[in-house]
N, C-alpha and C positions, 0 to 999 in steps of 0.2 A: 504493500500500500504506500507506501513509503520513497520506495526508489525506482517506481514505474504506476503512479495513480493512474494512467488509462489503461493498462493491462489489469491492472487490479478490478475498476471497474468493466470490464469486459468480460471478466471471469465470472462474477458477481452477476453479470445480463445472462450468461451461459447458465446461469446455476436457475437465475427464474424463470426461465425460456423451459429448462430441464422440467423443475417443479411446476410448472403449467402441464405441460405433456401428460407427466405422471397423472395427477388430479383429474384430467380429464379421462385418463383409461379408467382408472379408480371408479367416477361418473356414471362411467358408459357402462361399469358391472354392478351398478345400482345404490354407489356409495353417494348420503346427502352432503354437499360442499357448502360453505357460506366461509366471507370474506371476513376476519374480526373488523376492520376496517382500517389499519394501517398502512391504506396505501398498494397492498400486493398488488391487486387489479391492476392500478393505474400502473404501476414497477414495469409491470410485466411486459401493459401496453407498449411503454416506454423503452421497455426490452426491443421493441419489435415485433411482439407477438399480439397485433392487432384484432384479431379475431377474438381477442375476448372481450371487444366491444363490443355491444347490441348493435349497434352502427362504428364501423372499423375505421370511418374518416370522423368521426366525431365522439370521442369517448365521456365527454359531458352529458351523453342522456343514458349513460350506462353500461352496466358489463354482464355476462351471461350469467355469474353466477351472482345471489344475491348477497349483502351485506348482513351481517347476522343481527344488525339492528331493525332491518325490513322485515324479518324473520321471525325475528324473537324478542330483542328487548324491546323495541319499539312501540308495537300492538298489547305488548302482553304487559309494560313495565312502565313504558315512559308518557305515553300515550294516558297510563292514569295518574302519572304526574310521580311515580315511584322510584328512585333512586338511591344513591347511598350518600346519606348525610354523616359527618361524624363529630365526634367531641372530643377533647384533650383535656385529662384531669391535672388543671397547672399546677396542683401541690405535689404530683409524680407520687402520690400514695397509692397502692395496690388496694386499699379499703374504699377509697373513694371508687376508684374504677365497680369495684364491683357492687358499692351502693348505688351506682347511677345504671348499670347494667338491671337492678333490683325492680329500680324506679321504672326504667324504660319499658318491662315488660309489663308492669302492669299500668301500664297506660295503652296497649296495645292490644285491642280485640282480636283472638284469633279468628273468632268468627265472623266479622267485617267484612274478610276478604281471601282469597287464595295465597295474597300476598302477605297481607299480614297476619295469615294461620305458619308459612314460612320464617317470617321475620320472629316471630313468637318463639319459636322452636332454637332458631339462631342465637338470641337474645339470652333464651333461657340457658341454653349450653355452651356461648363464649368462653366464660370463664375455664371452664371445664377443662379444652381445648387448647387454652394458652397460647392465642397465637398473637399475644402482645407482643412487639419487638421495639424496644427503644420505648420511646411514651408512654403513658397511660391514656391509651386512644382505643377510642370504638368505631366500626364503622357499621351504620344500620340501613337498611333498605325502609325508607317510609314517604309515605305522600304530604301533601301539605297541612293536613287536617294532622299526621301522624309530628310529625317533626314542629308543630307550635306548640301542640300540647307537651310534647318530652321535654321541649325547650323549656316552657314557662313552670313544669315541676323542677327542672333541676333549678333554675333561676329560685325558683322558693325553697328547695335544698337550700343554695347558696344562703340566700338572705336567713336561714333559721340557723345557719354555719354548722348543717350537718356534713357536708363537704364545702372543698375550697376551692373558687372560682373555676368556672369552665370555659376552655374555648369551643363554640361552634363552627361548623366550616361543614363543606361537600366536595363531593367528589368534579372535575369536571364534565366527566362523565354522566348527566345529569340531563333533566327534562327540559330545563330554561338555558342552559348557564353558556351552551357550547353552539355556535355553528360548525359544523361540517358534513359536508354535501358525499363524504366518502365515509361516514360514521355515523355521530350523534342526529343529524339533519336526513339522515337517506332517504328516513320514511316517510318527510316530507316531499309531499309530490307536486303539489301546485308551483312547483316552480322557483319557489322562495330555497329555495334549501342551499342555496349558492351562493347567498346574499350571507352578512355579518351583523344585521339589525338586530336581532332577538338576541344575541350575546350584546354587544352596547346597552341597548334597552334595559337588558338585567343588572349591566355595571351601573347606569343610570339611575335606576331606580334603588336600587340598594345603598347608596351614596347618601340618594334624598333623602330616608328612611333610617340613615343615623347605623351601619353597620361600621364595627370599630376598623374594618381594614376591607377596601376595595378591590380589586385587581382586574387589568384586562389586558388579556395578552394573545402573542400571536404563535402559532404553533404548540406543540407537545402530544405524540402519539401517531398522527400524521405528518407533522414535518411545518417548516414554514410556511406561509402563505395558502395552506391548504386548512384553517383551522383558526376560529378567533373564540377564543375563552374567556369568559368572566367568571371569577372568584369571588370569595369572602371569607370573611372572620370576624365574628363575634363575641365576645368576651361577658361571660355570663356572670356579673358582678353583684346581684342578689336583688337590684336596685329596680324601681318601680319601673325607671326607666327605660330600663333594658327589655320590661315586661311589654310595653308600646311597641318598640322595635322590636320584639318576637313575633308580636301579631302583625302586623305590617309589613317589617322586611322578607319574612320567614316563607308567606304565603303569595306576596308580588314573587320571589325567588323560582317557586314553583309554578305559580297559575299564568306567568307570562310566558314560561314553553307547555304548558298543556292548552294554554289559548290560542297559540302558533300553531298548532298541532291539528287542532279542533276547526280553525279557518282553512288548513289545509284539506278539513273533509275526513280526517280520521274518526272511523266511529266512535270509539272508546273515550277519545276525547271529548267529544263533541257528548257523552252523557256525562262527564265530569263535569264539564263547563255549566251546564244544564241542572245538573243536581249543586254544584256553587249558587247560581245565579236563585235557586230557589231559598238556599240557607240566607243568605244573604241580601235578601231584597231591599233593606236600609241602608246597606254600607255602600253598594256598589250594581253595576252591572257589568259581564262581559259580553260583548255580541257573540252571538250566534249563527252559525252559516244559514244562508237559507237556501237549502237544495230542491233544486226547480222537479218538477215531475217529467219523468222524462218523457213517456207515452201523451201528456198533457200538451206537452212543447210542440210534440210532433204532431197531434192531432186538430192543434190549434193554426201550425205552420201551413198544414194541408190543408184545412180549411180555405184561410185567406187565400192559399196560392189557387183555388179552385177558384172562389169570388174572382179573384183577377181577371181570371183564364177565362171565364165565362162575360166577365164586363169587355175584354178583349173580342172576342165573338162576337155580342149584340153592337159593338160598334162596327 
């Protein structure tokens, strides 16, 4: 790499030129493929090996095989606003971590959802498991209704000084926080999935909303210029105030990519957004797609085109 960087990268195209090939006999004898989304697809394109574009002069409206966010996290995870949020116990006491581990599960209906009978399960047996490494950090999968409420108990933890300040944060990986059109964004399909708006918009609004640390950055996972992230961090200091900024920040963070999602025409979304706007009807509204009837469109289109045809005629 070192004393010949285009031989080195040459080798490197050979090797994903190779792993394509393979993948596709793998395919053809009935094995299921998906992209995690770092990029392979595009690699490979890149390689030369255009054919695993849907359209092989334009690799922008896609590649054969799909992204495992179109698949899987997307409809089943993100789409209801679910993610992995986490918390750092700043006094690095192994008692705190596992009174907040205590707290969080029982704030968590397993029954709620398929999601949160998983997260339950998770929660309850972390400790168990010890896959702490460095921090005393958790990392939980929950939606915005799940992640205010954990917020605002450990924040009353805090203020009753059964444990010692928490930081909040998430993953980028997340329903709001990330554009990328080769990842987090796939499953959106109207078109938007290309743009950087919904990551700005969430550094934006998290700013306004009084979170203790912003961030918006470009790359990580995908590469440069292929990925614009917004972060945070919140500092759970026991105080009334922080309790505002839970409710506020915590739920703009999530329902601004489950609203994205939802305008895109995502079902899933579009009954989260829908079951919000009914909890909610003093605080706020979020729009709603309105999806035209399709059979209506066209019944109504043939109509008039017939009126015409026949006013055409009698003249």
């Amino acid at each position: 790499m070192e004393e010949d960087p285009q031989k080195f990268h040459d080798v490197v195209d050979r090797s994903l030129v190779k792993q394509y090939e393979l993948i596709k006999i793998l395919t053809e004898r009935g094995m299921f493929f998906w992209d995690y989304g770092n990029s392979f697809m595009k690699a490979v394109y890149d390689a030369g090996s255009t054919d695993i574009a849907i359209e092989p002069d334009c690799p922008e409206k896609g590649f054969i095989f799909p992204s495992y966010i179109e698949d899987l996290m997307g409809p089943m995870v993100f789409d209801y606003g679910f993610g992995p949020f986490r918390w750092v116990c700043l006094s690095g006491k192994e008692e705190d971590l596992e009174n907040t581990d205590r707290a969080a599960m029982e704030c968590i209906d397993p029954n709620r959802s398929s999601q949160d009978h998983d997260n339950y399960i998770w929660i309850k047996n972390a400790h168990r498991y010890d896959l702490v490494v460095g921090s005393k950090a958790r990392i939980l999968y929950q939606d915005a209704i799940g992640r205010v409420k954990i917020a605002l108990r450990f924040n009353e933890m805090v203020r009753k000084k059964e444990i010692g300040p928490i930081m909040m944060g998430r993953d980028h990986h997340d329903p709001g926080g990330t554009d990328s059109p080769y990842r987090e964004t796939a499953n959106i399909k109207d078109g938007s999935n290309i743009t950087s708006d919904m990551s700005v918009q969430c550094f934006a609004g998290n700013v306004a909303r009084g979170m203790t640390m912003v961030v918006l950055s470009n790359g990580g996972g995908v590469g440069i210029g292929k990925v614009s992230n917004s972060g945070y961090g919140l500092v759970l200091d026991g105080s009334k105030r922080v309790d505002e900024i839970i409710r506020s920040a915590l739920e703009w963070d999530v329902m601004s990519g489950v609203s994205r999602r939802s305008w895109a025409r995502n079902e899933n979304s579009i009954k989260v957004v829908r079951k919000w706007n009914e909890d909610n009807i003093k605080r706020g509204h979020i729009t709603e797609p309105n999806i035209a009837d399709l059979d209506h469109v066209t019944k109504t289109v043939e109509t008039l085109l017939s009126k015409r045809d026949q006013s055409l005629t009698s003249e």
